[in-house]
C-alpha positions in Angstrom: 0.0 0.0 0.0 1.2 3.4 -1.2 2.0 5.8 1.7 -0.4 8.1 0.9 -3.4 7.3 -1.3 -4.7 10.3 -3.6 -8.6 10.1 -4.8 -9.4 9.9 -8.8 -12.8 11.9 -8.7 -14.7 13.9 -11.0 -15.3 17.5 -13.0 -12.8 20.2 -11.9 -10.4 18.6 -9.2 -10.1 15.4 -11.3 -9.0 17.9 -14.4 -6.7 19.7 -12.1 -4.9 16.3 -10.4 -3.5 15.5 -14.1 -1.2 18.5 -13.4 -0.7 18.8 -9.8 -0.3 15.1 -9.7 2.7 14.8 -11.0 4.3 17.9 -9.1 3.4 15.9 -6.0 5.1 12.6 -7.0 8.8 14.5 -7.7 8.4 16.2 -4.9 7.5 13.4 -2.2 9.7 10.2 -3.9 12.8 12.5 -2.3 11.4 11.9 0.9 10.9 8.0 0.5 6.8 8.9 0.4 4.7 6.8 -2.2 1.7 8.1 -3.6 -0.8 5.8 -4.4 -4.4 6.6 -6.3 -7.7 4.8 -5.6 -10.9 5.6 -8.2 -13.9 6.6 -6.3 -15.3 8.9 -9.5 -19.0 8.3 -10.8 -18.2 6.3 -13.6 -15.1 4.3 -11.4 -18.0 3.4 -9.2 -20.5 2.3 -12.0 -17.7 0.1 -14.0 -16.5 -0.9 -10.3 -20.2 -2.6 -9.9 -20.9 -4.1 -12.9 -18.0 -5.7 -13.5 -20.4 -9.0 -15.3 -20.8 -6.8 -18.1 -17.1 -5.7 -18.9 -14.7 -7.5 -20.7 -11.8 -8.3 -18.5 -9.2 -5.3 -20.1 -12.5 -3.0 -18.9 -13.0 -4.2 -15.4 -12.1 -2.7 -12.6 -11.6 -3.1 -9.0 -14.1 -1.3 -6.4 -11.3 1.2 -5.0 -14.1 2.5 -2.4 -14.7 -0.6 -1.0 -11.3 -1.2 -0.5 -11.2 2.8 0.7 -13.8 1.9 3.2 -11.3 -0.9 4.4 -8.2 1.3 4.4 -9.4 4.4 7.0 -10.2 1.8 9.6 -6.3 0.8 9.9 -4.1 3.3 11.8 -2.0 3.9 8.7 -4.6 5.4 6.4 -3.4 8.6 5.6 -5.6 9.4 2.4 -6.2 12.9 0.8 -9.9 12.7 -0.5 -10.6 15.6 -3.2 -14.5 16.3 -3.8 -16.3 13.8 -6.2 -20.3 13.7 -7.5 -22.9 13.1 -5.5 -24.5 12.0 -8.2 -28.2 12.3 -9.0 -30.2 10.6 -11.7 -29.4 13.0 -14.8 -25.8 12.8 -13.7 -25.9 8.7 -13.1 -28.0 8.8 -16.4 -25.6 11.1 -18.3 -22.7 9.2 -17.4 -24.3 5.4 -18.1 -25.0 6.9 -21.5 -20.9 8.2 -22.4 -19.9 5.1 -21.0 -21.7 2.9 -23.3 -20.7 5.2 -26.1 -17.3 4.3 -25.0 -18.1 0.4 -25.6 -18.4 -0.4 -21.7 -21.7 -2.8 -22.4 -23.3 -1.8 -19.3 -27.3 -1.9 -18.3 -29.3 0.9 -18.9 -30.6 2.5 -16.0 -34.3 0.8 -15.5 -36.6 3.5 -14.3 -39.5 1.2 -14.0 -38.2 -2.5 -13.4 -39.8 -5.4 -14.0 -37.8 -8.8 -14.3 -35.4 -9.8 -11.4 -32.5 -9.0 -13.0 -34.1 -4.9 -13.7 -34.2 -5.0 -10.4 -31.0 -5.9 -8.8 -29.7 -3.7 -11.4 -31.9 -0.9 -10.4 -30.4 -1.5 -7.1 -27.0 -1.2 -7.3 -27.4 2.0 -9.9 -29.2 3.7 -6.9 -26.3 2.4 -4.6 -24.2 4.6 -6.5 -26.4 7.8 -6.2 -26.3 10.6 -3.9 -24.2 10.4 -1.2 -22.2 6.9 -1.6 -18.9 7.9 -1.0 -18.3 10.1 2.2 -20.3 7.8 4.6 -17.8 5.3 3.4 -14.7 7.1 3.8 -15.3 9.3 7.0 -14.4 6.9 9.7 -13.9 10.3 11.9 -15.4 13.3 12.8 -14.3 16.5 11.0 -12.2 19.6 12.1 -12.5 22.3 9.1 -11.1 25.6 9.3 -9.7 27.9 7.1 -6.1 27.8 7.1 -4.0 30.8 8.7 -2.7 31.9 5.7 -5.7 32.0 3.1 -7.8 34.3 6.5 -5.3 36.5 6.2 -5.3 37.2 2.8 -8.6 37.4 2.7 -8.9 40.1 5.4 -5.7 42.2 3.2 -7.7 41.3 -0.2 -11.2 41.4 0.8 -13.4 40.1 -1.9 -16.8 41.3 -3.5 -19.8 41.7 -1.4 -23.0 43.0 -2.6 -25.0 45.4 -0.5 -27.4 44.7 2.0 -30.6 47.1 2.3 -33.3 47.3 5.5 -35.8 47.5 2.8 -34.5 44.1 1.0 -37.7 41.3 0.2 -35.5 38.9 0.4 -36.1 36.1 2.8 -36.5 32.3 3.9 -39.7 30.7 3.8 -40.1 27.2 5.1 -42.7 24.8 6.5 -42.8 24.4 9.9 -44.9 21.8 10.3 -46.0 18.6 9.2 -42.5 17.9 8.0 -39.3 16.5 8.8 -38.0 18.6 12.3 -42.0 18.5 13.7 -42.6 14.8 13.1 -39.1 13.6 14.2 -38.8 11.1 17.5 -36.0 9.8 18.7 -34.5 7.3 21.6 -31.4 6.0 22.8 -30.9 2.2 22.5 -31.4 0.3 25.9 -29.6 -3.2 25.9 -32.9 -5.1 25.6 -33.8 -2.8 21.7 -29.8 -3.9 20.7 -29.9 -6.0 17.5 -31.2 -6.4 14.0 -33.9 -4.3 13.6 -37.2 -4.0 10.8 -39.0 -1.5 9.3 -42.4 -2.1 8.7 -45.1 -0.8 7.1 -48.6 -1.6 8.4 -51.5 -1.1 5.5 -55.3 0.1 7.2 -56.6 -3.6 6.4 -54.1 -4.5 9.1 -51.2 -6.3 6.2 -47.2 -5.6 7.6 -44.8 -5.2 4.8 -41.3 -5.3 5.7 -39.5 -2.5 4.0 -36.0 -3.4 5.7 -35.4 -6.5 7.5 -31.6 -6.1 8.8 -30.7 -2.7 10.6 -28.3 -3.7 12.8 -29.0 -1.0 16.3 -26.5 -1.1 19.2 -26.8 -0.2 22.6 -26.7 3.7 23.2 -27.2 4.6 19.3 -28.9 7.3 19.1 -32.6 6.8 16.8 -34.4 9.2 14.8 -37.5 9.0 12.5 -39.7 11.1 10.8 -41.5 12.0 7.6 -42.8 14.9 5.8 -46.9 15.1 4.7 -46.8 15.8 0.9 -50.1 16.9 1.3 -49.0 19.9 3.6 -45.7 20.4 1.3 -48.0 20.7 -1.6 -50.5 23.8 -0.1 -47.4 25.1 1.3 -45.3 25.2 -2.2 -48.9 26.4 -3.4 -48.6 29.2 -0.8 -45.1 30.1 -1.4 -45.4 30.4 -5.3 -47.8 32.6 -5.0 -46.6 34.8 -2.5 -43.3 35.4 -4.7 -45.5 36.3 -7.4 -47.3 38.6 -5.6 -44.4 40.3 -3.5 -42.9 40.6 -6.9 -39.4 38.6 -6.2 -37.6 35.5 -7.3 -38.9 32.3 -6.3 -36.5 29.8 -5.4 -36.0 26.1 -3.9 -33.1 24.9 -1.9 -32.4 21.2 -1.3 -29.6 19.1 -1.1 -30.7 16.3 -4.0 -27.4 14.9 -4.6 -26.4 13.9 -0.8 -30.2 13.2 0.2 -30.6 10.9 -3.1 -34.3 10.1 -1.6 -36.2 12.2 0.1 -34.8 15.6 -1.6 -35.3 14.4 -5.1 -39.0 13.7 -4.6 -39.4 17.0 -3.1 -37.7 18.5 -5.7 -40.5 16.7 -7.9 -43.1 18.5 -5.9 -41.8 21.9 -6.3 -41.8 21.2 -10.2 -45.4 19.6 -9.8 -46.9 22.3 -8.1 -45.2 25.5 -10.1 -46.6 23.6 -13.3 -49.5 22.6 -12.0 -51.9 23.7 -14.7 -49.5 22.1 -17.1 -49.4 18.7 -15.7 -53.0 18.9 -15.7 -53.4 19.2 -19.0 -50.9 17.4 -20.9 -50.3 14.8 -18.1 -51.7 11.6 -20.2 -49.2 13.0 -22.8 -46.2 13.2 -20.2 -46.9 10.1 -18.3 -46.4 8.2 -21.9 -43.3 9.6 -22.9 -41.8 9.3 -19.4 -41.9 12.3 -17.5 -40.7 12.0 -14.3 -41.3 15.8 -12.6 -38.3 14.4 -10.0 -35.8 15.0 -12.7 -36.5 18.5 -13.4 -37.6 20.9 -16.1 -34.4 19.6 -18.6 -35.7 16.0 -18.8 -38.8 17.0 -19.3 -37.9 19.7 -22.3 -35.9 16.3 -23.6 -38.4 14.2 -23.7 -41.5 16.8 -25.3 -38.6 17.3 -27.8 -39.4 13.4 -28.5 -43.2 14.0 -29.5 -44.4 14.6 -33.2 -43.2 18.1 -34.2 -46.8 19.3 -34.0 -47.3 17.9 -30.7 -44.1 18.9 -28.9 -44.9 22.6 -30.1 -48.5 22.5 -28.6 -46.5 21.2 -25.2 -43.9 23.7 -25.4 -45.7 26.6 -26.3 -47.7 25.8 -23.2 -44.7 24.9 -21.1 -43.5 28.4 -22.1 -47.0 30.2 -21.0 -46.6 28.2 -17.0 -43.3 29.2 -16.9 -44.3 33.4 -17.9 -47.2 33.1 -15.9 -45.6 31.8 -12.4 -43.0 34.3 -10.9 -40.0 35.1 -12.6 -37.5 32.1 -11.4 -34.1 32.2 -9.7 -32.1 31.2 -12.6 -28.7 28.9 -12.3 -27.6 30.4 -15.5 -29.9 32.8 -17.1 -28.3 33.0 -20.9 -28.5 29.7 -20.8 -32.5 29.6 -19.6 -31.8 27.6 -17.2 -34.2 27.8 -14.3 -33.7 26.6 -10.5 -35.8 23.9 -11.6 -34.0 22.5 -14.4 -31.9 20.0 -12.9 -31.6 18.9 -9.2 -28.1 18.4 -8.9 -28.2 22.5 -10.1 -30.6 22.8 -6.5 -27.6 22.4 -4.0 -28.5 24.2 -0.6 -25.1 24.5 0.9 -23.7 26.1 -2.1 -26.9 28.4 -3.5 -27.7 29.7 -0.3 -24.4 31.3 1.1 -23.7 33.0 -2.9 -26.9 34.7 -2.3 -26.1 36.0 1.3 -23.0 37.2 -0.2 -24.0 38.9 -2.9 -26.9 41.3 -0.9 -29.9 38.8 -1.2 -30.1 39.3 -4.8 -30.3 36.0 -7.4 -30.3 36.4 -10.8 -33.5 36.3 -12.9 -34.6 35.2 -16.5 -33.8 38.5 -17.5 -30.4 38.8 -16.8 -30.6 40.7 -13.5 -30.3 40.6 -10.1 -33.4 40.7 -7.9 -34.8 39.9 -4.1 -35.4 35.9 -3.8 -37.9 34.3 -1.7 -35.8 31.1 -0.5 -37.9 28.4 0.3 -36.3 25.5 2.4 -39.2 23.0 3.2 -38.0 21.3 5.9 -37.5 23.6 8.8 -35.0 21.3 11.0 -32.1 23.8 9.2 -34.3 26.9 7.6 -33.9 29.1 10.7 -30.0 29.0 10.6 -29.8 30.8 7.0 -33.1 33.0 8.1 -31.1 34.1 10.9 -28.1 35.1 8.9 -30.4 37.1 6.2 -32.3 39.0 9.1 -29.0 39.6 10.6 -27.5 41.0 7.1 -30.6 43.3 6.7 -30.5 44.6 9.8 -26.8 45.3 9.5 -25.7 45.5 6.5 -23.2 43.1 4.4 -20.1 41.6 6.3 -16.7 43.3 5.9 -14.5 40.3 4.8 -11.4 42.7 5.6 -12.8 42.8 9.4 -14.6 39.5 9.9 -13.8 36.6 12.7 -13.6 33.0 11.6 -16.1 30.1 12.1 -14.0 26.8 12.1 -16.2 23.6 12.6 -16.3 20.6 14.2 -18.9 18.1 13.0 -20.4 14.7 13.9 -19.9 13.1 10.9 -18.0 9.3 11.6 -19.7 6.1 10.4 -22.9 7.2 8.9 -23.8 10.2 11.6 -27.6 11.7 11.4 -29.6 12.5 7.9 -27.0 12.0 5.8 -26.7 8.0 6.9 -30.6 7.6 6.2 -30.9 6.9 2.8 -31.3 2.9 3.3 -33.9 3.4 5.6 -35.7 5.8 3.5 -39.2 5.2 1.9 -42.0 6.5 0.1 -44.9 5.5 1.8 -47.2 2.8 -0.1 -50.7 4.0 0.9 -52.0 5.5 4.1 -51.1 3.3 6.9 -48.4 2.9 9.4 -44.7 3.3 9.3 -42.5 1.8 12.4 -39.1 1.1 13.2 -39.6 -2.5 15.1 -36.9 -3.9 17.2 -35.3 -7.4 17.6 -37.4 -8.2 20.4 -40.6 -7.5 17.8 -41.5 -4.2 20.1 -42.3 -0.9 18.5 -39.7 1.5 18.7 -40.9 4.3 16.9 -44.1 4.7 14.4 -45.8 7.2 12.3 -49.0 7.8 10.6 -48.9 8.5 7.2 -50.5 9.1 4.2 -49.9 7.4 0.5 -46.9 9.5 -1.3 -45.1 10.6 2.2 -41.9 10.5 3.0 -40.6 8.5 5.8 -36.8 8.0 7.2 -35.0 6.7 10.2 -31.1 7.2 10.6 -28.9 6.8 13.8 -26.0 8.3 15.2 -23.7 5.6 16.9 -22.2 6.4 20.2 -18.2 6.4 19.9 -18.6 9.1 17.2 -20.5 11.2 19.5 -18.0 10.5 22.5 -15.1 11.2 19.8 -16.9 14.1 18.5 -17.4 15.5 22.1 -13.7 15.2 22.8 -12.5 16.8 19.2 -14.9 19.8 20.2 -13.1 20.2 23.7 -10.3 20.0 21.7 -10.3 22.5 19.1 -11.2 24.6 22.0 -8.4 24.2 23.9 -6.0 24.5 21.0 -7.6 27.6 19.5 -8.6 29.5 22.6 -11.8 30.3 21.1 -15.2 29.7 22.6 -17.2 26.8 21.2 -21.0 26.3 20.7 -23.1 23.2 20.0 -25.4 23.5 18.3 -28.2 21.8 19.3 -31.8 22.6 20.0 -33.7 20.8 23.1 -36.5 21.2 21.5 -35.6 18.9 19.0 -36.1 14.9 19.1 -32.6 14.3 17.9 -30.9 17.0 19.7 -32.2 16.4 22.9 -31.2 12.8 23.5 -27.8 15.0 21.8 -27.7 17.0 24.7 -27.9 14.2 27.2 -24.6 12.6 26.1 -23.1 15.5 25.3 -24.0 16.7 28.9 -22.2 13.1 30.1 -19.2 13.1 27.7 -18.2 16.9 28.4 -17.0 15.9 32.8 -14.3 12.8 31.2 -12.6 16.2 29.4 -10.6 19.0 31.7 -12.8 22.1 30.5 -11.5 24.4 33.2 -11.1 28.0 31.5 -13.2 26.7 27.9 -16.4 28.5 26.8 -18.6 25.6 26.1 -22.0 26.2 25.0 -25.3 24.6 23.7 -27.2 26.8 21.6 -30.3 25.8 19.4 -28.7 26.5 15.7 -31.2 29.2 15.1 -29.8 31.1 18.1 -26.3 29.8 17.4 -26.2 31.2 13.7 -27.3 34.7 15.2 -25.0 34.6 18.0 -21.9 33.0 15.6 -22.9 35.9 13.4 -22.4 38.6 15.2 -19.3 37.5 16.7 -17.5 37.5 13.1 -18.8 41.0 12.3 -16.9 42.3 15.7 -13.9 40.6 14.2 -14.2 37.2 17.0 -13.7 33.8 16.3 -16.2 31.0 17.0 -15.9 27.3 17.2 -19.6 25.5 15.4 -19.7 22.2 17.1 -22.4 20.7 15.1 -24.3 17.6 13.4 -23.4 16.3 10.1 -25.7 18.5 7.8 -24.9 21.9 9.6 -21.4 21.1 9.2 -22.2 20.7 5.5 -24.1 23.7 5.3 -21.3 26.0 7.8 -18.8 25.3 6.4 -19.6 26.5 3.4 -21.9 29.3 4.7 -19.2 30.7 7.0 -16.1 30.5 4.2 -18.4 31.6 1.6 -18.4 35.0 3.4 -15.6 34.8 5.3 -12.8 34.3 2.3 -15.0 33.9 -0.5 -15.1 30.0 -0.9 -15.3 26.8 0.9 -12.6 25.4 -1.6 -10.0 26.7 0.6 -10.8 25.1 3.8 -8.6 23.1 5.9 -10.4 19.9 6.2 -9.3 17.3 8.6 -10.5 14.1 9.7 -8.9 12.4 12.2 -10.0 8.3 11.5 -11.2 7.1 14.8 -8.8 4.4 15.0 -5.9 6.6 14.2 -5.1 7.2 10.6 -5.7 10.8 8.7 -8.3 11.9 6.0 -7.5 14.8 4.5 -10.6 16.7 2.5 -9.8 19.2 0.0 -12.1 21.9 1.1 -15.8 21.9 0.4 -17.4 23.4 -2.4 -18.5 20.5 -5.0 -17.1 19.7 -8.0 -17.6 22.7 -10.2 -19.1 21.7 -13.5 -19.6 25.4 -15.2 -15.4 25.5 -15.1 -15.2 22.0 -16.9 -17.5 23.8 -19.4 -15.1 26.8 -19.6 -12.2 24.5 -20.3 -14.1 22.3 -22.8 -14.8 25.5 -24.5 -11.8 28.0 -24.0 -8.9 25.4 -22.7 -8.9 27.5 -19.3 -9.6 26.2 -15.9 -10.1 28.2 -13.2 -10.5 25.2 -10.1 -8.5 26.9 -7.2 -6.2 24.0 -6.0 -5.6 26.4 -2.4 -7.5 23.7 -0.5 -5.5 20.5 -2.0 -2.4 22.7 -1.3 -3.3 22.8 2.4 -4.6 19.1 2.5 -1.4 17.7 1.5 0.5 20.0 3.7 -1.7 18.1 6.7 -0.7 15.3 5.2 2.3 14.9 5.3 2.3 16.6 8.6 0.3 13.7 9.6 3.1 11.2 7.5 5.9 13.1 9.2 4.4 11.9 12.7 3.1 8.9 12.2 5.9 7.0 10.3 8.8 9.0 12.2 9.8 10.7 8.8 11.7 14.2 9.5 12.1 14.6 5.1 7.9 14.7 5.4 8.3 17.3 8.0 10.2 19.5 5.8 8.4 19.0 2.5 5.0 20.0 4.9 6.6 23.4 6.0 7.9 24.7 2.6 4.3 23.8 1.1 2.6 25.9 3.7 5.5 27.8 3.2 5.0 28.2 -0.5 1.5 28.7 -0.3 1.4 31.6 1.5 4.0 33.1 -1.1 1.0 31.8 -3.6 -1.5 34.0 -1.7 0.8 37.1 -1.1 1.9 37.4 -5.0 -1.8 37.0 -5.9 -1.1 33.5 -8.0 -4.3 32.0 -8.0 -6.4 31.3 -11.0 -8.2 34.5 -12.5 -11.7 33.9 -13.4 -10.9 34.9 -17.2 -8.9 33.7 -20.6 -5.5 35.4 -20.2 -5.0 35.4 -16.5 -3.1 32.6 -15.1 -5.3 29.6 -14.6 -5.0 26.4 -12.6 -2.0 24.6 -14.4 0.0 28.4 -13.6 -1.1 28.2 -10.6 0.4 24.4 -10.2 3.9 25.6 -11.4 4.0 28.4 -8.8 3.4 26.0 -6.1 6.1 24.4 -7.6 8.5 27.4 -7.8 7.8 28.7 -4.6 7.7 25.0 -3.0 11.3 24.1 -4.9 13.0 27.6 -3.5 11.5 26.9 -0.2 13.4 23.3 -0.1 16.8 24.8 -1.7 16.7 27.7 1.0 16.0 25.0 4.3 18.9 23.9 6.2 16.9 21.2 8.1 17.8 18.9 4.9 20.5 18.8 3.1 19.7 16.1 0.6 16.7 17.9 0.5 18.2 20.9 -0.4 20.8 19.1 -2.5 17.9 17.8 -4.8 15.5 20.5 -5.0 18.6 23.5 -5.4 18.9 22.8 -9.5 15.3 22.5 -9.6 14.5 25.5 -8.2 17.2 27.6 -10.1 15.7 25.9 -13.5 12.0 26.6 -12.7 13.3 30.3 -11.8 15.2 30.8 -14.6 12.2 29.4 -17.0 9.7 31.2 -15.6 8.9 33.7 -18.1 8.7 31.1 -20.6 6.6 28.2 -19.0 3.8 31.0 -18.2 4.2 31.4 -21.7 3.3 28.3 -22.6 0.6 27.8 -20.6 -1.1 30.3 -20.9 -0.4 30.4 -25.1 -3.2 26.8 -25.4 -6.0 29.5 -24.0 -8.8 30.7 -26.0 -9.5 27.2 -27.7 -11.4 24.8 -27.2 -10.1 21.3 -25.7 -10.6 17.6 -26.3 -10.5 15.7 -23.0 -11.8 12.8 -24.5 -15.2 12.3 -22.1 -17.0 14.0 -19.4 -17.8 11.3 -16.9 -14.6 9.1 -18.0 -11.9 10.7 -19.8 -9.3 9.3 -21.0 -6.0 9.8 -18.9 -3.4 10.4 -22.0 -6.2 12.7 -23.7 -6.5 15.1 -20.0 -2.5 14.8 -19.6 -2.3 16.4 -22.8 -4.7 19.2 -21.9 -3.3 19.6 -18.2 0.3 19.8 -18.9 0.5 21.9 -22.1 4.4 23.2 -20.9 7.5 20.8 -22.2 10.2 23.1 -20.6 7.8 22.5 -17.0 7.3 18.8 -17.8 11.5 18.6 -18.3 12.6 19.8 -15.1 9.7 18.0 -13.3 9.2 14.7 -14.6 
């Protein structure tokens, strides 16, 4: 096993690792350090489980299965880079390029009907949403920005839009009769531990069993709950007509790609409801071509594009009228037409929400322009948080990034932790009946009333991540000096039986001089808030989805993205994962380089990742060369910040691969000018003096492939010799590097 095992992913960062990559590998083989890669992409995954289908030259092994193995061994040390969390047009779009690439594999069976459509239904949906962090996060996570990238933020501020008292923009959300006011929790007592069911129990009094084998141990914390679509219909109802009449932007906020069940159904609704008329009308004609309203406006447009040309226009045009007579729509790109309905991967909570705080509570509309938005968040377990934050901003005004405090977090995230583990164990209700969680003794647990079309889920947060997550809070504390805050609301199901082990956990940790407090996350976000407009520094101590959501919220504002967070995870049984910041995967700039051979993906977070490391390395395996390579990165990318060589947003700036060879410049100069090393310094002192002497002309060449477009060769699965060529465009770089 390679000493430190580098993630093959998708989009953006998976573009970017064909240069950085091999900066990485000269740089750490002079230390003795391997790097070894492990393919966790969508389309790894997909050709990883259907392996029947695939010659043997095409098959290939499942690198997150054996991931999954690797962080539960004390010498894990893995850097993970963000990856898709795919949803169904994504899993779609990439089933189709790789058949077009002559990998046989099954369709995707939307409506499965032999044995075999099944199971293959199965493991397609396996792959969805979030399948690879609850696999790979065998620890609880410490994010922060890193020293260096706060302080250049606060001497480089960047662009904030202005706040106004009189704004209309706000957060609207349900309230009840969805997933925070129907939730019920418990903590397992020895005679509940063991394989669990979940049932459901029809009115004539017939039990289906829905899941037969969830496994419950003693002191797991259990949630479940499930939203009425009947109330999230005449509230969507109530919402789209209160944007049209308040005259703003309507828009929906989920997280479809992580909650690959329960979001993407609600998604549906919103599309339902805002083209209601519509749907009534043509809905014989949908319903045969395939419409599925969970998959947005874009599959529909696709398949009405299908009908007879007389047909399709007759649908269109009255597609076209719904759309004009609704209120105008938050748009994700409005020259392209495309609405906040289009696609739900597009729909991304953690990422939509915070770029509209930052830029004054305006989104942009159809016609080109920015407006007041009326953010609707169903579910209010997590509304509050962002309402907060806009009430706070309207009152006061935007933040001053050159001023502002910092918000690191430590989340509950190890083995599964909360919503984000639920997606096995969540179901759209039958008919009306009964949903409960049944125990292996055969008692009833938990249950719930439902109607047909509901949504029903159970997760659970085991109890060593808690303890662990308890002690990382206590701490980050301690280290910091800052005050820390859970975030948890005893009002709440969850949070409450939270609070009880947090309240038990907190006396086995010395906490003399800390400033520990419990804070519902409504009051939290308010209180967190205005500590970072005085300038102070606050530690979130939260669940898995708010440290999602913060730590991109927080960033966002703070230094203007959440791909330059520190992200740390320290495995539970001793090992190191290393996250690349937050962020996602950045589609629109794998369009920009498609199109104009220019990527602007900011590698500052995977600069910091592998600084941690090897830092981590260094310790671990007792290797002083690791130590050194880990300060002249950090090091080198402070110089980065401070001369400003991060990727521009525009052809004929320095993009990512110019931004890879300063890291290299400044990293090499940093080794030749140590005295810690001196083989070190032996090595890296004609590197240095060659990438400094050829500076001028290995800009040159990088930046002289701009302005065309560029071949990678696929979207979902690109071939690696095609994405070399594209991502390492300098000869005279490639020469002194390798």
């Amino acid at each position: 096993m390679a000493d430190i095992i580098y993630t093959k992913v998708d989009e953006a960062p998976e573009l970017a690792s064909a240069s950085f990559l091999p900066i990485i590998r000269a740089f750490t083989k002079e230390a003795g350090i391997s790097i070894g890669t492990k393919d966790i992409s969508l389309a790894g995954r997909i050709l990883a489980n259907f392996s029947q289908y695939l010659t043997d030259s095409q098959k290939q092994s499942d690198d997150l299965a054996e991931l999954g193995q690797l962080v539960k061994e004390p010498q894990a040390n893995v850097i993970k880079l963000p990856n898709i969390s795919a949803s169904q047009p994504q899993l779609n779009a990439a089933i189709k390029e790789l058949q077009a690439q002559g990998y046989k594999i099954p369709s995707y069976p939307e409506s499965p009907a032999t044995d075999e459509e099944k199971a293959i239904k199965a493991s397609y949906d396996a792959i969805k949403g979030s399948a690879v962090n609850p696999v790979l996060r065998e620890g609880n996570s410490d994010r922060r920005a890193p020293k260096a990238v706060k302080e250049y933020a606060k001497k480089n501020p960047h662009s904030m839009g202005e706040w106004l008292p009189s704004s209309k923009t706000h957060v609207s959300t349900m309230g009840q009769n969805d997933f925070a006011s129907n939730e019920k929790s418990l903590t397992i007592a020895a005679a509940s531990a063991g394989t669990a069911k979940i049932e459901f129990v029809g009115k004539d009094g017939a039990v289906t069993v829905l899941k037969n084998d969830y496994p419950l141990d003693e002191g797991d914390v259990v949630d479940a709950t499930f939203m009425s679509m009947k109330a999230l219909r005449t509230f969507l109802e109530a919402e789209i007509a209160d944007a049209k009449a308040k005259g703003v932007l309507f828009s929906v906020h989920l997280k479809a790609t992580m909650m690959k069940v329960s979001d993407p159904i609600i998604f549906g609704q919103v599309v339902s409801v805002f083209l209601k008329d519509f749907f009534a009308k043509h809905g014989s004609a949908l319903e045969a071509i395939g419409v599925n309203p969970d998959l947005g406006i874009a599959d529909l447009e696709a398949k009405i594009a299908t009908l007879p040309a007389d047909k399709a226009d007759e649908i269109e045009a009255d597609l076209k009228a719904a759309l004009d007579n609704g209120p105008a729509m938050y748009m994700v790109n409005s020259d392209k037409g495309l609405t906040n309905l289009h696609v739900s991967s597009d729909v991304i909570i953690d990422a939509s929400m915070p770029a509209l705080i930052r830029a004054g509570g305006k989104g942009w509309g159809p016609d080109g322009k920015e407006a007041d938005t009326k953010c609707v968040i169903p579910d209010s377990s997590y509304a509050g948080v962002y309402d907060a934050v806009v009430e706070f901003c309207k009152k006061n005004g935007a933040l001053d990034p050159s001023k502002m405090g910092t918000v690191p977090n430590v989340g509950l995230m190890a083995q599964k932790a909360e919503e984000y583990g639920s997606h096995p164990q969540t179901f759209k209700a039958p008919a009306d009946g009964t949903m409960r969680l049944v125990d292996a003794a055969g008692t009833t647990l938990i249950e719930h009333e439902v109607e047909g079309g509901d949504i029903w889920r159970a997760c659970r947060t085991k109890d060593a991540p808690i303890r662990d997550w308890v002690k990382l809070g206590v701490t980050r504390a301690r280290l910091s000096g800052m005050p820390g805050v859970f975030w948890l609301n005893e009002n709440r199901a969850h949070d409450g039986e939270l609070i009880k082990k947090v309240n038990a956990y907190l006396p086995e940790h010395d906490t003399s001089g800390l400033d520990l407090k419990i804070m519902a996350p409504t009051e939290a976000a308010l209180y967190t808030t205005e500590r970072i407009a005085r300038g102070e520094d606050t530690i979130s101590i939260t669940g898995n989805v708010l440290r999602d959501y913060l730590t991109d919220l927080y960033p966002i504002l703070e230094v203007g993205t959440s791909a330059k967070m520190l992200s740390i995870v320290p495995l539970m049984n001793g090992g190191g994962l290393f996250e690349t910041g937050a962020g996602g995967s950045a589609p629109k700039h794998v369009q920009q380089l498609q199109e104009q051979n220019y990527l602007r993906w900011d590698s500052l977070g995977e600069f910091c990742a592998l600084g941690a490391s090897l830092e981590h390395l260094s310790q671990a395996r007792d290797n002083a060369k690791a130590a050194v390579l880990a300060e002249t990165l950090d090091l080198a990318t402070e110089k980065l910040l401070d001369e400003g060589k991060s990727p521009s947003r525009r052809v004929g700036g320095l993009d990512n691969r110019g931004s890879h060879f300063y890291i290299a410049l400044y990293w090499a100069q940093g080794l030749a000018a140590q005295d810690k090393d001196a083989e070190l310094k032996a090595h890296f002192t004609p590197i240095a003096e060659a990438l400094t002497a050829n500076e001028d002309k290995i800009v040159g060449e990088l930046n002289a492939v701009q302005g065309s477009p560029a071949d990678t060769g696929g979207y979902y699965h690109a071939p690696a010799d095609k994405v070399a060529t594209v991502m390492r465009p300098s000869a005279t770089l490639n020469d002194i590097i390798g």
